[in-house]
ZADO-94693 format. One record per residue: chain; x, y, z of N, C-alpha, C in turn. Coordinates in steps of 0.05 Angstrom, whole numbers, plus 5000, padded with zeros to 4 digits. Layout:
   c   n.xx   n.yy   n.zz   ca.xx   ca.yy   ca.zz   c.xx   c.yy   c.zz
   A      X      Y      Z       X       Y       Z      X      Y      Z
...
This chain:
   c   n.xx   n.yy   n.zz   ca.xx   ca.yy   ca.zz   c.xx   c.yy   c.zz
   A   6053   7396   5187    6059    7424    5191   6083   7427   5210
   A   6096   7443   5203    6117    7449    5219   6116   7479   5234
   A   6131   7471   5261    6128    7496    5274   6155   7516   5282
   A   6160   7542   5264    6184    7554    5275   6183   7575   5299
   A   6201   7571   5307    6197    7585    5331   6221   7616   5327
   A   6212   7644   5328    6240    7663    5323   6231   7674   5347
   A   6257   7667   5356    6258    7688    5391   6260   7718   5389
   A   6258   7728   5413    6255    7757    5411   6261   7760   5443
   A   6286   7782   5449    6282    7790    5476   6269   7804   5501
   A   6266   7778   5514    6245    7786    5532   6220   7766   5538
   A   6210   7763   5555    6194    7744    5552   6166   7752   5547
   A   6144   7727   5546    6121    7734    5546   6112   7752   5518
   A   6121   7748   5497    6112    7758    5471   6080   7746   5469
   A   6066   7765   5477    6036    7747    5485   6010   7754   5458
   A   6007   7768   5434    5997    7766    5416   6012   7780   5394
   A   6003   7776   5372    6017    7784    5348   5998   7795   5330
   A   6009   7823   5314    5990    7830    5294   6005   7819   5273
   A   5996   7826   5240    6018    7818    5215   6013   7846   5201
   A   6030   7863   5197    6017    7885    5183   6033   7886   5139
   A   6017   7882   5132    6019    7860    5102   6046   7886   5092
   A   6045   7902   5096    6059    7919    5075   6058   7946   5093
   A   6087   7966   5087    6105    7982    5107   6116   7991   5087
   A   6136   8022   5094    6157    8037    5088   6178   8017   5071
   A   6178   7988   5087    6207    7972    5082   6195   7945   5070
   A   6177   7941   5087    6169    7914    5083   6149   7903   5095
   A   6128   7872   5094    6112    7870    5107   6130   7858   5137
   A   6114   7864   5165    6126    7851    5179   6100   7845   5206
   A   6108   7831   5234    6096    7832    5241   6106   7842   5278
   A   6082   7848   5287    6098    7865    5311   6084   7849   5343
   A   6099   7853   5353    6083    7838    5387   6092   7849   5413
   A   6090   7854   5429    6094    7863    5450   6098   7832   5484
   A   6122   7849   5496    6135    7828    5508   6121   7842   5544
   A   6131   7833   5566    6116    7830    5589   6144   7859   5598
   A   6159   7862   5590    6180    7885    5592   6167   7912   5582
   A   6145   7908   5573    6127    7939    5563   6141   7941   5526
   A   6163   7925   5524    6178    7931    5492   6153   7927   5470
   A   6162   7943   5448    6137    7928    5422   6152   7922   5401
   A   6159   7900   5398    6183    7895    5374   6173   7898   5348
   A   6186   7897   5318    6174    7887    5292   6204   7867   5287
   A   6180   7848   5276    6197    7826    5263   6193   7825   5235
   A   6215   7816   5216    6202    7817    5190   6194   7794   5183
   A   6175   7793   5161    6164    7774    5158   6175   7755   5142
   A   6202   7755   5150    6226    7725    5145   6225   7711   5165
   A   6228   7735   5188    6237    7726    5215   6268   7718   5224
   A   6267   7739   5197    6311    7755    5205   6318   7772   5213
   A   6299   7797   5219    6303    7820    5225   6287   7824   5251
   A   6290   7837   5274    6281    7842    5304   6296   7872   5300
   A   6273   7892   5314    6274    7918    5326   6261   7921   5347
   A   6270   7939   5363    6249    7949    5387   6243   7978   5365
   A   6216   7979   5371    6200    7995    5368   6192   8021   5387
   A   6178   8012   5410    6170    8026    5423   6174   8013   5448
   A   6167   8027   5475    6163    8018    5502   6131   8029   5520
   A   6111   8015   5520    6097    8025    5529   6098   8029   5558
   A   6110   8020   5577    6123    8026    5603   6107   8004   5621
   A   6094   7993   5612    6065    7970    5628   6073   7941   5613
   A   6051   7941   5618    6049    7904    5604   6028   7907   5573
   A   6045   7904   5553    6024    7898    5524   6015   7872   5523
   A   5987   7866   5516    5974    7844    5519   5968   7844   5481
   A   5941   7847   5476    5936    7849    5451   5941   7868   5441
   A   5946   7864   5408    5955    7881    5397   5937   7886   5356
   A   5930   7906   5349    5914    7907    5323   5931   7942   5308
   A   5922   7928   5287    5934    7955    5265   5910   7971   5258
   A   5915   8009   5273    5890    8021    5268   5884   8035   5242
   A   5866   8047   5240    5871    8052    5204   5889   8076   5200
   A   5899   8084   5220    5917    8107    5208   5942   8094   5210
   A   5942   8067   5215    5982    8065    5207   5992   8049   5230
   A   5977   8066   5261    5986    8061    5283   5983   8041   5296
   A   5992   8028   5311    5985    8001    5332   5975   8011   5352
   A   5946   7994   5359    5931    8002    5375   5938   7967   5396
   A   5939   7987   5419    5962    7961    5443   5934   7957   5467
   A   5923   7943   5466    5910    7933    5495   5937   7931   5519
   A   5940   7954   5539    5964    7946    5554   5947   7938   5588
   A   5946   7920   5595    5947    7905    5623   5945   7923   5639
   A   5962   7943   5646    5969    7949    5658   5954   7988   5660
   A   5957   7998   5635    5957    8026    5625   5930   8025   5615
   A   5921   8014   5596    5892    8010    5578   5899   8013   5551
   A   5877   8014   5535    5890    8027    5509   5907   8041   5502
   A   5918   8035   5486    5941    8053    5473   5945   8059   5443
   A   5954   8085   5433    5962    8082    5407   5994   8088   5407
   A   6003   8062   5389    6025    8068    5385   6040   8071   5353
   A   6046   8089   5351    6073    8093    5328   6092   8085   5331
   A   6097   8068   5311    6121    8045    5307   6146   8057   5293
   A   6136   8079   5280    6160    8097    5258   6165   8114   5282
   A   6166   8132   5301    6168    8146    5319   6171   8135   5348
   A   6166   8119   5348    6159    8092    5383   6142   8119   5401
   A   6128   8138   5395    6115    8156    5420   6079   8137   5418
   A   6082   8137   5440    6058    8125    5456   6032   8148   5463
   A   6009   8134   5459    5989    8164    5460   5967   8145   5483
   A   5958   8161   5510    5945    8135    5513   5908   8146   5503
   A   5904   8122   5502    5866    8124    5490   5849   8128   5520
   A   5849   8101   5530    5830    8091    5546   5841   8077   5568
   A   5840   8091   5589    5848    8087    5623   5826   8076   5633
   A   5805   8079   5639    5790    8076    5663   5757   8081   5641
   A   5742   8062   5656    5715    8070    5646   5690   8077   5664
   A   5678   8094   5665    5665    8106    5681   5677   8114   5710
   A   5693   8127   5695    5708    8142    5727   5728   8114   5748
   A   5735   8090   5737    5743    8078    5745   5763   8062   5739
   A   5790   8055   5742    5813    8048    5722   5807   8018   5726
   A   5818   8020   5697    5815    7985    5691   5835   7973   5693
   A   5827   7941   5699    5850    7930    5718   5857   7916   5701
   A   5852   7902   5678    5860    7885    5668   5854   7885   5629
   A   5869   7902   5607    5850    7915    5588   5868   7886   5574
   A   5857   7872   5555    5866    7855    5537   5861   7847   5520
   A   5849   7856   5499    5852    7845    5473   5824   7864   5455
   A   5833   7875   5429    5819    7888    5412   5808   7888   5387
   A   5793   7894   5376    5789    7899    5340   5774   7917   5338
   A   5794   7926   5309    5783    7953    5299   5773   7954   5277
   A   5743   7970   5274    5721    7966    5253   5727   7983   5229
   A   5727   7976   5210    5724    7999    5187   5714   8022   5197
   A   5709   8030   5205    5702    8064    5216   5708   8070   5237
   A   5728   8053   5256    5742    8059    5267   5738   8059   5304
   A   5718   8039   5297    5705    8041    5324   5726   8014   5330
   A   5731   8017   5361    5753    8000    5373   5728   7985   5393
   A   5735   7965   5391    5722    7942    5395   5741   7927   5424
   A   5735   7932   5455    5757    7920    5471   5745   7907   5491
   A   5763   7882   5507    5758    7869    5526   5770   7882   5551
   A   5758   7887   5569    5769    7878    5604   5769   7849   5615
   A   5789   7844   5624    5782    7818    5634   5766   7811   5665
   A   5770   7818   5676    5762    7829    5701   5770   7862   5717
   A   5743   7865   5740    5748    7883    5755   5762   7885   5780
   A   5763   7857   5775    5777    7858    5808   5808   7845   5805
   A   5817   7822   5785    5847    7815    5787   5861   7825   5764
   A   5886   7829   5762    5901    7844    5740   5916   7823   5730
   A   5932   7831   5707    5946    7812    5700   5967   7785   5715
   A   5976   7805   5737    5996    7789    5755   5981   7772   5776
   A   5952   7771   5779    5940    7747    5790   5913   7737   5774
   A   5921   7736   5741    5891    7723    5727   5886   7691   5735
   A   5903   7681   5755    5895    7646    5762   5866   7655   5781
   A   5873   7675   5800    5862    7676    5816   5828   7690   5800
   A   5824   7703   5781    5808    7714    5770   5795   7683   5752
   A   5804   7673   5739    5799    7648    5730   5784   7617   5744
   A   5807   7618   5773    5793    7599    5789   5767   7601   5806
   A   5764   7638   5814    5742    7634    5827   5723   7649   5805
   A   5733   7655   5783    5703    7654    5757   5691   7674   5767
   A   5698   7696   5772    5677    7723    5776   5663   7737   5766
   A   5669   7728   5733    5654    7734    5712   5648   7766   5711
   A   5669   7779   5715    5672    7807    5716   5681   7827   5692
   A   5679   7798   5675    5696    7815    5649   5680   7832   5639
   A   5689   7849   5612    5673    7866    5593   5676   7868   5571
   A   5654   7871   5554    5666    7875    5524   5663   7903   5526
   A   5672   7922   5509    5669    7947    5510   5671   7961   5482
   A   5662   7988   5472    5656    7992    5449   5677   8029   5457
   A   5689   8039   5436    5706    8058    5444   5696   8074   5416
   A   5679   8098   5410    5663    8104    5389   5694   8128   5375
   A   5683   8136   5356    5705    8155    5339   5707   8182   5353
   A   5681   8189   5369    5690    8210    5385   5707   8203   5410
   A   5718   8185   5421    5722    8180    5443   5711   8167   5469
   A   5683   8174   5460    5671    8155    5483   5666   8131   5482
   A   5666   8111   5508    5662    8086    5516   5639   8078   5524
   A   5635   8062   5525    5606    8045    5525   5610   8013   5534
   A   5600   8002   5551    5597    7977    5560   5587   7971   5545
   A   5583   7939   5529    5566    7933    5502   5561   7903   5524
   A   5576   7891   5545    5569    7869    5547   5582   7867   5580
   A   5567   7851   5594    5591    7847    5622   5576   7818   5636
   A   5587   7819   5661    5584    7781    5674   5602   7771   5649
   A   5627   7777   5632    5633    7753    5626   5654   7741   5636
   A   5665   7703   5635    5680    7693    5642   5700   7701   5624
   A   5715   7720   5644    5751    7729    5634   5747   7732   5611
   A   5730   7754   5599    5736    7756    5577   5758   7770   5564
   A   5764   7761   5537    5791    7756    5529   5784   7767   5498
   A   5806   7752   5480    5808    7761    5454   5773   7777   5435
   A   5778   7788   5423    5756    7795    5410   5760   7800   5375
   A   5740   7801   5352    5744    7795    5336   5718   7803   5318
   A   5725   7810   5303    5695    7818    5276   5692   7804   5260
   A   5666   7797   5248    5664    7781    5227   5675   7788   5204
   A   5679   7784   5178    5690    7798    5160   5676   7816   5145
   A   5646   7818   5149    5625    7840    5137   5618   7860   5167
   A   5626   7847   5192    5620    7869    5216   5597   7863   5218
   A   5583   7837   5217    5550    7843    5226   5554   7836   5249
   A   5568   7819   5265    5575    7814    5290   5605   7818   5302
   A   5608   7827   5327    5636    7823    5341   5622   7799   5365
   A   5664   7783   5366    5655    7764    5387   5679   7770   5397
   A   5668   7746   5425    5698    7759    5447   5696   7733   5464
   A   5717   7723   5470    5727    7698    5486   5718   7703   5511
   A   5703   7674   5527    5705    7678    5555   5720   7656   5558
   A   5750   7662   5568    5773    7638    5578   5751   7620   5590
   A   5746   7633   5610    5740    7612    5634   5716   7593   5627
   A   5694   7606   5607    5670    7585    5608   5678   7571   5578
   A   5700   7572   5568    5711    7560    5536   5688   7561   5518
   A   5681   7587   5520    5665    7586    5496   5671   7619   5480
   A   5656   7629   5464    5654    7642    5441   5633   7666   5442
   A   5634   7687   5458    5617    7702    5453   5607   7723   5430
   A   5585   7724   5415    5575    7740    5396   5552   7757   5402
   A   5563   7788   5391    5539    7803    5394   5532   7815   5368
   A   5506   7810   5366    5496    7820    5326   5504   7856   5330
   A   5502   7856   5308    5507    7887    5298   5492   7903   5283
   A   5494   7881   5260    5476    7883    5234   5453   7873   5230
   A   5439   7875   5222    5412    7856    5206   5382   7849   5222
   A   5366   7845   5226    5349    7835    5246   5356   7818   5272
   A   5381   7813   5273    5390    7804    5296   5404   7829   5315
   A   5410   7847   5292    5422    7876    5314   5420   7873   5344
   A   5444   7876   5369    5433    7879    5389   5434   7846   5403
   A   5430   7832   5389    5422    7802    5407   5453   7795   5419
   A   5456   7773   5438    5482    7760    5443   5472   7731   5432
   A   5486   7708   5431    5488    7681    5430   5514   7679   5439
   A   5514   7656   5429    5549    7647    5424   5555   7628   5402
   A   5571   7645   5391    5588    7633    5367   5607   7599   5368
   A   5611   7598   5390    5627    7573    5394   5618   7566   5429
   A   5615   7541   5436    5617    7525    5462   5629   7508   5464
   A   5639   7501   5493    5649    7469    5494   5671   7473   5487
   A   5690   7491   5480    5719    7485    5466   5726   7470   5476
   A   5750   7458   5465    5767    7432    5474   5788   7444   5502
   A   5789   7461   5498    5802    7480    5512   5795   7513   5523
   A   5822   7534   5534    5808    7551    5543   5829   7570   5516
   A   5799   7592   5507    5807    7596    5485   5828   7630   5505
   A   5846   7642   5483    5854    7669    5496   5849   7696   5470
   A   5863   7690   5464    5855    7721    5437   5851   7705   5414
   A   5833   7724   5399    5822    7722    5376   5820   7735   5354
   A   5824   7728   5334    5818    7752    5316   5809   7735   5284
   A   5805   7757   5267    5798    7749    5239   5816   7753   5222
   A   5817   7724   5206    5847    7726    5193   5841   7725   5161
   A   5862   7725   5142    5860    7737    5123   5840   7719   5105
   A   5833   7693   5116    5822    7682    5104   5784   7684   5105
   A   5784   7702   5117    5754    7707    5130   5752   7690   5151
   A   5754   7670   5165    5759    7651    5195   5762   7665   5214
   A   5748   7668   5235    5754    7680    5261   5774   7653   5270
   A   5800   7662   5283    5818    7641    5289   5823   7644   5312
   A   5823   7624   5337    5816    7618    5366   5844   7615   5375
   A   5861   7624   5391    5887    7607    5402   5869   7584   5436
   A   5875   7577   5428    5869    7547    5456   5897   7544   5473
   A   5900   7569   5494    5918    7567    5512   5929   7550   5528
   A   5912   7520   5524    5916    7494    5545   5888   7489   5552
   A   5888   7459   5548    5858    7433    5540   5861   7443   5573
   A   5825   7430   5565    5813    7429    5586   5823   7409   5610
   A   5815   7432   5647    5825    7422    5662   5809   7413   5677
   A   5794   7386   5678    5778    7375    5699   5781   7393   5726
   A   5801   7393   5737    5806    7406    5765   5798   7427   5773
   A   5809   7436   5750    5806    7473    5753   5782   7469   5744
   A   5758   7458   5728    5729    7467    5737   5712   7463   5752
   A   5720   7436   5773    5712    7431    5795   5714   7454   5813
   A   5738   7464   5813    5743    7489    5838   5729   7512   5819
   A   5732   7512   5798    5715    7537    5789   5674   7533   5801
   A   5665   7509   5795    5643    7505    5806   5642   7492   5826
   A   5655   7496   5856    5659    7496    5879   5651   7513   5904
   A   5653   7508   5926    5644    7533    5939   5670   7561   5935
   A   5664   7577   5941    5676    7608    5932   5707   7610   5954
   A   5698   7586   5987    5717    7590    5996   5738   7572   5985
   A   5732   7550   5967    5745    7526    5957   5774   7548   5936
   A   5763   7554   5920    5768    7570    5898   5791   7588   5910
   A   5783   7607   5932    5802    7627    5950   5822   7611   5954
   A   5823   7592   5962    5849    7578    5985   5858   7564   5960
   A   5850   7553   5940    5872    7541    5926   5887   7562   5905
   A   5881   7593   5909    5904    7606    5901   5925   7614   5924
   A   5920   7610   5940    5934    7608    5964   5955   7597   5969
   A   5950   7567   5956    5975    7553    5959   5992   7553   5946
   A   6027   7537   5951    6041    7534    5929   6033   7538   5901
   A   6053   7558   5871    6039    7561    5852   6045   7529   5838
   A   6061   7514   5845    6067    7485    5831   6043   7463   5848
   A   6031   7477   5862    6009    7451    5870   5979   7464   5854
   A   5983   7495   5848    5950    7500    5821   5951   7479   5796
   A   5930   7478   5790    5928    7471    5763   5944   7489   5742
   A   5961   7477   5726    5979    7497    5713   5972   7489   5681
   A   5975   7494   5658    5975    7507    5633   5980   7478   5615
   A   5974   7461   5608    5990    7439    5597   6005   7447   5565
   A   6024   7437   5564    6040    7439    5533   6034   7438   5511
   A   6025   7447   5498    6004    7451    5468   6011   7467   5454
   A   6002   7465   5437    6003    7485    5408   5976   7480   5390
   A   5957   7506   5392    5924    7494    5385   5917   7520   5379
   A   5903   7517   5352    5891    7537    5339   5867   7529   5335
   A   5847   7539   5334    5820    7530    5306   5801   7559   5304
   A   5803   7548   5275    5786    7570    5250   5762   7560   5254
   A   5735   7581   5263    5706    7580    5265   5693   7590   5233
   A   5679   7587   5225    5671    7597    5205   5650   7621   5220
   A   5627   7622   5204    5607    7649    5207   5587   7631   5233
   A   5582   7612   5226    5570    7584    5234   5576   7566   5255
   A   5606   7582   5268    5612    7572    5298   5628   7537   5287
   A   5629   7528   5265    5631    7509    5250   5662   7506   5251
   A   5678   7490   5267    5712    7491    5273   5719   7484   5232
   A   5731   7500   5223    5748    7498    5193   5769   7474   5198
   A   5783   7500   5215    5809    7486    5216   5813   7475   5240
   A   5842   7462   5245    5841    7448    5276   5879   7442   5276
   A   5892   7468   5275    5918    7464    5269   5924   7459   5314
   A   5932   7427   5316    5943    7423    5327   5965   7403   5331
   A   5987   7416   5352    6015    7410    5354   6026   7394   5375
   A   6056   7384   5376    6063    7382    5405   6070   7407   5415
   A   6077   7402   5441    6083    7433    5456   6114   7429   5461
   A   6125   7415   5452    6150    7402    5458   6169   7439   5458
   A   6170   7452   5437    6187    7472    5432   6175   7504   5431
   A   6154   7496   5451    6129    7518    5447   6106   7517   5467
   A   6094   7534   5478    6074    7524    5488   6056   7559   5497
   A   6030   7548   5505    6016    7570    5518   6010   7585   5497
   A   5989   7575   5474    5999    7594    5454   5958   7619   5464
   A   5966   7644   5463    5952    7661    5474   5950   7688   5451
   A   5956   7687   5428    5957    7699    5407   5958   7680   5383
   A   5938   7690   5358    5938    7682    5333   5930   7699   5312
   A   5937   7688   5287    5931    7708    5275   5939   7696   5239
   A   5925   7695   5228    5926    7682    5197   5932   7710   5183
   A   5955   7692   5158    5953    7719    5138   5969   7703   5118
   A   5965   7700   5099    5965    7685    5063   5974   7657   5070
   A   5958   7647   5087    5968    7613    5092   5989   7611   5108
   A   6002   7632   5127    6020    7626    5141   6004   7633   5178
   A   6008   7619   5187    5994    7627    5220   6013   7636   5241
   A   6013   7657   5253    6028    7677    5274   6014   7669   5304
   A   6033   7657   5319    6034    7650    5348   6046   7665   5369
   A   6028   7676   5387    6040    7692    5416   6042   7673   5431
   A   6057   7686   5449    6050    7660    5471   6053   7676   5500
   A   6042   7672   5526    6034    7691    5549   6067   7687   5567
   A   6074   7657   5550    6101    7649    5575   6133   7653   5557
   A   6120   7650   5520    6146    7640    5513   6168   7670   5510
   A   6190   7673   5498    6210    7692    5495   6214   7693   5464
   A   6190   7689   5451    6183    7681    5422   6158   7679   5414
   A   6162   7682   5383    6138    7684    5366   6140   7652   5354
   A   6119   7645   5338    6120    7627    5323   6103   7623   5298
   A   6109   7608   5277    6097    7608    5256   6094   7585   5242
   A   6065   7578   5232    6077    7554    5220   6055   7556   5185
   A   6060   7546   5166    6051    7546    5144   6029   7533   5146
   A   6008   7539   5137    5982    7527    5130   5990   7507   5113
C-alpha cells in the first residue's frame, strides 16, 4: 500500500470527513489548528477554504442536512455550511458549564449527535498534561433533535473519537489514554449497558468513525508508551512535574501510520500499517470505496492510501 500525502495550508489538519457526492463533485473536507475548514477534491487537485470557525476544529462529520457538523476545541459544536462558510454554533457548555475540550462526533439517522469531551479540566493546548495524569474526566454526550444535552457516559480516559455501528444498536467512543474501545448498547436487550468493544490496543487510539465498509475504523496516534504508563499509574505528584519539564524530555508521539478496522465483534479486520517516514500522528480516519482518509493532529496534510 502506498501512502499519498496532499498538503493543505496550515497545520494540524487533524480529522477528515469524505462527503461521496456535492453540487461539483465528491470531495473531502478537514479542518486545520488556524480555525480554516478546507474541501479537497477527491483527486486531491483541488484545495478551497471553506469556512473559518475562529477556534481550533478537531472532528469533523456530515449532518443530514448537507452541513458539517465541526467538534471545535475550543468553541464546541458547530454547524457549518461549506456553500456559504457561515458558522452556527450548537453546543458551548453543558450544564451551565463551558467545555474545555469538545472532540470528536457521529451523527444518527435521526439526527441525534453523538459527542465526546475530552476532559474538564485541560484543553487542547495542554492534552499531555490531561493524558499523563489520566483524570479520566472525559464524556460521551448525547445532543437530542430538540437541542438538549445529556451526559450518556463520564470517568472516561480522554475520551476521543466516537462512532455508530452501522444498524445504531450501539455508539462507541475512544479512551486515548486507557487504549481501549468504549461501547454503549442502544438497541436490543442490551439497551443501556457499557462494555468495551476493543482493549489492549497496540496503541493510543484518537478518532473514530464507521466507514463505508461497515468497520468501525480506529486511527492509532502512536504505539504504546511504556513510560508514559508508568507515570500515568504513578503517584499524581509524579505525573504533575513531568509536564513540567522540558517538552523534548516528555514522552513524545512515535512515527507511524496505523489504522485498524474492528468488526461488530471488537475482532481487528484490518491492520493497515505504515512507516511514518512522510507522515505521522495519524489522529483522523475514515474509509470510503476502498480508499482510506488520514488526519493528522501535527501534519500540514491529509493523506490517503488505497485499500
Amino acid at each position: 500500500m502506498n501512502l499519498e500525502v496532499i498538503p493543505v495550508p496550515g497545520a494540524g489538519a487533524e480529522d477528515v470527513v469524505v462527503v461521496p457526492s456535492g453540487p461539483h463533485e465528491a470531495a473531502v473536507f478537514t479542518g486545520t489548528e488556524d480555525g480554516a475548514i478546507w474541501r479537497i477534491s477527491h483527486d486531491g487537485q483541488h484545495l478551497e477554504k471553506v469556512a473559518d470557525t475562529g477556534g481550533r476544529p478537531l472532528g469533523i462529520e456530515l449532518d443530514l442536512d448537507g452541513r458539517l457538523l465541526v467538534c471545535d476545541a475550543r468553541a464546541g459544536v458547530l454547524r457549518v455550511d461549506p456553500r456559504t462558510g457561515k458558522v452556527e454554533p450548537v453546543v458551548a457548555e453543558v450544564d451551565g458549564v463551558p467545555m474545555v475540550f469538545c472532540n470528536n462526533a457521529a451523527v444518527a439517522s435521526d439526527g441525534t449527535v453523538w459527542f465526546s469531551d475530552s476532559s474538564k479540566h485541560y484543553g487542547i493546548d495542554h492534552w499531555r498534561e490531561d493524558f499523563l495524569q489520566n483524570t479520566r474526566t472525559g464524556r460521551l454526550l448525547r445532543l437530542d433533535a430538540s437541542g438538549g444535552v445529556e451526559i450518556v457516559l463520564e470517568g472516561l480516559a480522554f475520551a476521543n473519537g466516537v462512532a455508530l455501528a452501522a444498524d445504531e444498536s450501539y455508539v462507541a467512543v475512544a479512551e486515548t489514554a486507557a487504549r481501549t474501545v468504549v461501547r454503549r448498547w442502544l438497541t436490543g436487550p442490551r439497551a443501556g449497558e457499557r462494555d468495551l468493544l476493543a482493549t489492549d490496543l497496540p496503541g493510543y487510539p484518537d478518532n473514530i468513525s464507521r466507514g463505508s465498509d461497515g468497520l468501525i475504523w480506529v486511527s492509532i496516534a502512536s504505539p504504546r508508551d511504556p513510560l508514559a504508563e508508568r507515570i500515568q499509574r504513578g503517584p499524581a505528584v509524579l505525573s504533575r512535574g513531568v509536564s513540567r519539564i522540558p517538552m523534548a524530555l516528555q514522552p513524545q508521539p512515535k512515527r507511524t501510520v496505523r489504522a485498524l478496522a474492528l468488526d461488530d465483534d471488537g475482532r481487528v479486520v484490518r491492520d493497515v500499517d505504515l512507516p511514518g517516514d512522510d507522515y505521522h500522528l495519524v489522529t483522523g480516519v475514515r474509509e470510503h470505496d476502498g480508499r482510506l482518509w488520514l488526519g493528522s493532529l501535527h501534519e500540514p496534510a491529509v493523506a490517503v492510501v488505497t485499500l
